[in-house]
N, C-alpha and C positions, 0 to 999 in steps of 0.2 A: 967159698960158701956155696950151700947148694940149696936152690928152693924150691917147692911146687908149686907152680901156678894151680888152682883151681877157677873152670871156666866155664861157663854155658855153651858156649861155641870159640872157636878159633879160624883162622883162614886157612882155602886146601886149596886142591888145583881146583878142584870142581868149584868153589868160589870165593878165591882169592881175597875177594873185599869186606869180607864176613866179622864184623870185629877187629879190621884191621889195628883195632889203636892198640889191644894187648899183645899182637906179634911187635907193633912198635916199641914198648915197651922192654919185651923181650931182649929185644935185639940190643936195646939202650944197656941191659943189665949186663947182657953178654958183653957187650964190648967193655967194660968196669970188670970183667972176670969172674962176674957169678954162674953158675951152672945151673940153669933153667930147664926143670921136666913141667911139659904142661900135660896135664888130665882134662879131658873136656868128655864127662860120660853123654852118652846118645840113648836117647829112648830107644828099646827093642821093640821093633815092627813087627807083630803074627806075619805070620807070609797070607798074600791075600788083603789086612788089612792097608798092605802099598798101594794099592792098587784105587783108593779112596779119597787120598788129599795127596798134593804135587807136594808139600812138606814132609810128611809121612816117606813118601819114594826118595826125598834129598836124604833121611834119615836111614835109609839101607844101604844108598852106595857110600857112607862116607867111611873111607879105610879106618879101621882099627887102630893101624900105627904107620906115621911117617915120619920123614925128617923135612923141617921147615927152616931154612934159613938156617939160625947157630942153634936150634933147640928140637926137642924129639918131643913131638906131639902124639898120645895117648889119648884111642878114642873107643872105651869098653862103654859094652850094654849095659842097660840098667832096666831091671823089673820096672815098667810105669806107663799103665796108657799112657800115648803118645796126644793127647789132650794136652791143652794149658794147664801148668803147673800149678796152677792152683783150685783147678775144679777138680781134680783127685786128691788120692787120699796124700799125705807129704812124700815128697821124691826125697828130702834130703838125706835120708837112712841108707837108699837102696844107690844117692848118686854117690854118698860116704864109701859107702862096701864097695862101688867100683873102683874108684879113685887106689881104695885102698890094692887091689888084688893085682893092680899092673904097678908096684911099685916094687921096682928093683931094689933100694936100699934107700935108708932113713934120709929122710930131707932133713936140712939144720929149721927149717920154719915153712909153715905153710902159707900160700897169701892167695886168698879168692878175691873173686870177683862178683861183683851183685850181690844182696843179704839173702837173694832165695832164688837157688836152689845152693848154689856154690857157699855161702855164707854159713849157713845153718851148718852143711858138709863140712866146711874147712873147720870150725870150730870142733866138732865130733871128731874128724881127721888128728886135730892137732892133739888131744887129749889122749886118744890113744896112744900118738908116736912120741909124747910129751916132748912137744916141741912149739914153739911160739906162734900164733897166728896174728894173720894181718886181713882187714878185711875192708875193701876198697868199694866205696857207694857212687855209681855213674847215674844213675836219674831215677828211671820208671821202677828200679827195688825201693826209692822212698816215695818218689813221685806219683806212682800209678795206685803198686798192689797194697799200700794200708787200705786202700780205699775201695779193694774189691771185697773183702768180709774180714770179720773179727780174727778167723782164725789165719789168714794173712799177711794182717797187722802184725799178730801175736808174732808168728813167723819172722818179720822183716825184724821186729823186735830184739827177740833173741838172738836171731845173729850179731846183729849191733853190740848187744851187752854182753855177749859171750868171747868176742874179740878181745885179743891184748890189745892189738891197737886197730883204731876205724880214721881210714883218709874219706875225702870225698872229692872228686875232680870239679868243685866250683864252692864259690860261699855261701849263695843259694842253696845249694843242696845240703852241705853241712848244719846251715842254720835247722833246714827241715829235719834231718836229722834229728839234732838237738831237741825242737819242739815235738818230734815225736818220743824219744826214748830218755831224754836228757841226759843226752852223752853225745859230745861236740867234738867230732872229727877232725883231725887236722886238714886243711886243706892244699891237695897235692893233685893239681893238674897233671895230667901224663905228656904230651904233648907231640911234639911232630920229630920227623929228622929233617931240619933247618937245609940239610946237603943237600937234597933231594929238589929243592927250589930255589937254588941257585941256578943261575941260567938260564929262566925260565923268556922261552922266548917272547916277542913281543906280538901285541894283537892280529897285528896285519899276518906275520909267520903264522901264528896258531890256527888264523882261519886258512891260511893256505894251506896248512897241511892237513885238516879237515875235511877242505872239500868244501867252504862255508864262503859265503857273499862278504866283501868286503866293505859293505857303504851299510846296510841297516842295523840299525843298534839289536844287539841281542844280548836278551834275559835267560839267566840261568839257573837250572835247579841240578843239584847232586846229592842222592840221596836214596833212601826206600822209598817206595812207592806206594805209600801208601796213605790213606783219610788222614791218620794223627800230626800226618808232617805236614798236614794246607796244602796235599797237593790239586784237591780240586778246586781250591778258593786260585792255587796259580796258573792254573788252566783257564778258572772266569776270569781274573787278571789279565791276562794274555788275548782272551777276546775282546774284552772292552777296548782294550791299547789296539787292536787290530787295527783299526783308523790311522794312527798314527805311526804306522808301516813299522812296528817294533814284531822283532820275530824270539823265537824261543829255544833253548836247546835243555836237554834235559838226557843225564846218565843216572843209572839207575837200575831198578828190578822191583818188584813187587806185585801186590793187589792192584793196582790203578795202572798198569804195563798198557792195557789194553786200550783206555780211555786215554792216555797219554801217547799212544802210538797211529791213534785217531785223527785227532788233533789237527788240524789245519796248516794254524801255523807253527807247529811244534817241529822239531828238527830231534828223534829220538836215536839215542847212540845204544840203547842197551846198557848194559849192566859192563865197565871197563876194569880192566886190571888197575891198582892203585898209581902203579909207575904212569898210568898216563895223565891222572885227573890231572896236575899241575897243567898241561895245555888245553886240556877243556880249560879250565878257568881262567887262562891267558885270552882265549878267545871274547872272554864276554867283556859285557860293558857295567851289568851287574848280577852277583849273585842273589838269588833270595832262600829266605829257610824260615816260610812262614809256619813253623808248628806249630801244634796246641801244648805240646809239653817236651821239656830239654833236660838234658844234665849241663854236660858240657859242650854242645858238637864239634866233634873233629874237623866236620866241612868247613864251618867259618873258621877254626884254627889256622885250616891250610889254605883259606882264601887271604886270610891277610895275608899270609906267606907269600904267596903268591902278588898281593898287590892290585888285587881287583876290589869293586866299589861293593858295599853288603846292603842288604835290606832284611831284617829279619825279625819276628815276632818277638814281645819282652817277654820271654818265658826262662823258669830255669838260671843258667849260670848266662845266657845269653848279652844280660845287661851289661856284668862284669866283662865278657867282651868289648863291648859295645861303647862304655862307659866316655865319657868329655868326646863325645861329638866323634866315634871314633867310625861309626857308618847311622844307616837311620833304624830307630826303632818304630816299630808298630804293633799294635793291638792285636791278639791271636784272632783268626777267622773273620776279618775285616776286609774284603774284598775291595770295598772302597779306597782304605787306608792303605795297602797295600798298591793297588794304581797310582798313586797319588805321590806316595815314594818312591816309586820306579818312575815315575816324569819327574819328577823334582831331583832327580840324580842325573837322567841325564838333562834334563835342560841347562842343569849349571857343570858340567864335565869338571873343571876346575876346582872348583867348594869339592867337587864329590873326590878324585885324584889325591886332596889331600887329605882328606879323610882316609882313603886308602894308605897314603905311606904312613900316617900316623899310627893305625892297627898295623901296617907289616912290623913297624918300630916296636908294639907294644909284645906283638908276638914272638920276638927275637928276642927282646928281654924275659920271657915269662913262660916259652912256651915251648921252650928247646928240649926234646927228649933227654938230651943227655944229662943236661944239665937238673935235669928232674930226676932223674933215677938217681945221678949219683947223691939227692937228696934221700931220696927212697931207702939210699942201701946204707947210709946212718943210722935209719932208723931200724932197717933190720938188724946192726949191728948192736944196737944198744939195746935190742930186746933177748940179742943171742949171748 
């Protein structure tokens, strides 16, 4: 079988951890024997206007065409200020027309990602090549943009009810689904390679091969960098705990680089290749992912993996993680609440340890890539 991804972005050399969960994916299909082309169109920069936002300049070097892993990644220009996707006029026509003109020969079915821009695309895509679409909902396409205007409601809409079939990587997210378009997603986590965190070494290794102090407990964050994730509520976090000799590490990249690379007691790594996050996270004592808004996040997926203690906001599919005591919840943008769970985890290391192997248990049941795709590719099959 042969599919097209359709994508907003995918991972290059130039930054490897860019959406890493669909090259996982990928790679889950590929080893099942499907043959994956992914299209990920790129806004076309005027030359001049690179020179105006660091986004804008990541959008000129990114190559056209590479090979990633088991898949060949297609990255044409598309007519559209390079603006948010939703203050111009719609992209999904001109991301359609791209998608469509690097396509060597018919795919059996089309499967995007997000309902806008990819979404609206793969639906238009699929009509043309008459071939079946699939269209997978990860968070901020139902969570964010109904709620920036009418006409990107409309938008997130259509894509929805123009699919053969719509997954959604949490319950959460499908219900919203639902109550937006009234059409209810199956729901199909994508999930981790389970191999990859096997042998993951143990605390005391992980800080040594860091470079990191062995005796004070350290908080961690992985992630963007940016206000929507709580990274400034876990930076006040982090000061108020400063008392209590807890220190911080944090990988990453974004808007907040700079305030986070500040930081006193922060211990900042940059932005890492994927292969390494599993010993960042061996190293701490807890993860946190204080957001304001989720789908599913892949970090807490690979922190149970991994077997480290969670603390992270009830937002999103997070609970479903989270659920029978599985790490602790808290209230989004609660700086308080947030302290309050990072002493209460470690004070009791024990209560907190098993809470940990309980999520690696529940992730190992639920959250194995392979074992999700080869759900995935039933359903391609029954729609081919």
């Amino acid at each position: 079988m042969r599919v097209l991804f359709l994508v907003n972005d995918y991972p290059s050399e130039t930054d490897p951890a860019k959406c890493i969960f669909h090259k996982t994916q990928v790679e889950a299909l590929s080893r099942l024997g499907v043959s994956v082309d992914v299209v990920a169109p790129v806004p076309a920069v005027p030359l001049g206007l690179h020179l105006v936002r660091k986004r804008w300049r990541k959008y000129r070097g990114v190559p056209r065409m590479y090979a990633w892993g088991a898949a060949q990644i297609y990255r044409p220009r598309y007519l559209h200020w390079p603006l948010r996707m939703h203050l111009g006029p719609g992209a999904e026509m001109a991301f359609g027309r791209a998608a469509m003109r690097v396509l060597s020969s018919k795919p059996d079915l089309v499967h995007a990602h997000f309902a806008y821009a990819p979404g609206l695309a793969g639906a238009w895509l699929a009509r043309r090549l008459r071939v079946p679409s699939v269209l997978t909902l990860h968070g901020s396409d139902v969570n964010v943009f109904p709620g920036v205007n009418n006409r990107m409601r409309a938008r997130v809409v259509g894509a929805v009810v123009s699919a053969d079939a719509v997954t959604a990587v949490s319950r959460a997210l499908a219900q919203r689904a639902d109550e937006l378009t009234g059409r209810l997603p199956k729901v199909m986590p994508i999930g981790i390679q389970l191999a990859r965190f096997r042998g993951v070494p143990s605390r005391e290794t992980a800080r040594r091969s860091l470079g990191l102090p062995e005796e004070p407990p350290i908080v961690g964050y992985v992630g963007n960098l940016a206000p929507k994730k709580g990274v400034g509520e876990f930076l006040n976090a982090l000061r108020c705990l400063a008392g209590d000799g807890i220190r911080g590490l944090v990988v990453g990249d974004g808007p907040l680089r700079s305030a986070v690379g500040a930081a006193e007691q922060v211990r900042y790594f940059g932005s890492q290749p994927n292969e390494r996050i599993p010993v960042f996270m061996a190293a701490l004592d807890v993860l946190v992912l204080p957001s304001y808004s989720e789908g599913l996040p892949t970090v807490l997926v690979e922190a149970g993996a991994v077997g480290v203690p969670v603390v992270a906001a009830a937002v999103g599919g997070v609970p479903e993680l989270l659920a029978d005591g599985r790490g602790m919840l808290i209230p989004p943008g609660s700086v308080d609440a947030l302290v309050d769970a990072i002493r209460k985890v470690l004070r009791d290391p024990r209560a907190a340890d098993e809470r940990a192997m309980d999520f690696r248990q529940h992730v190992t049941e639920h959250y194995d890539a392979d074992l999700n795709a080869a759900r995935l590719l039933e359903m391609y099959r029954s729609l081919c």
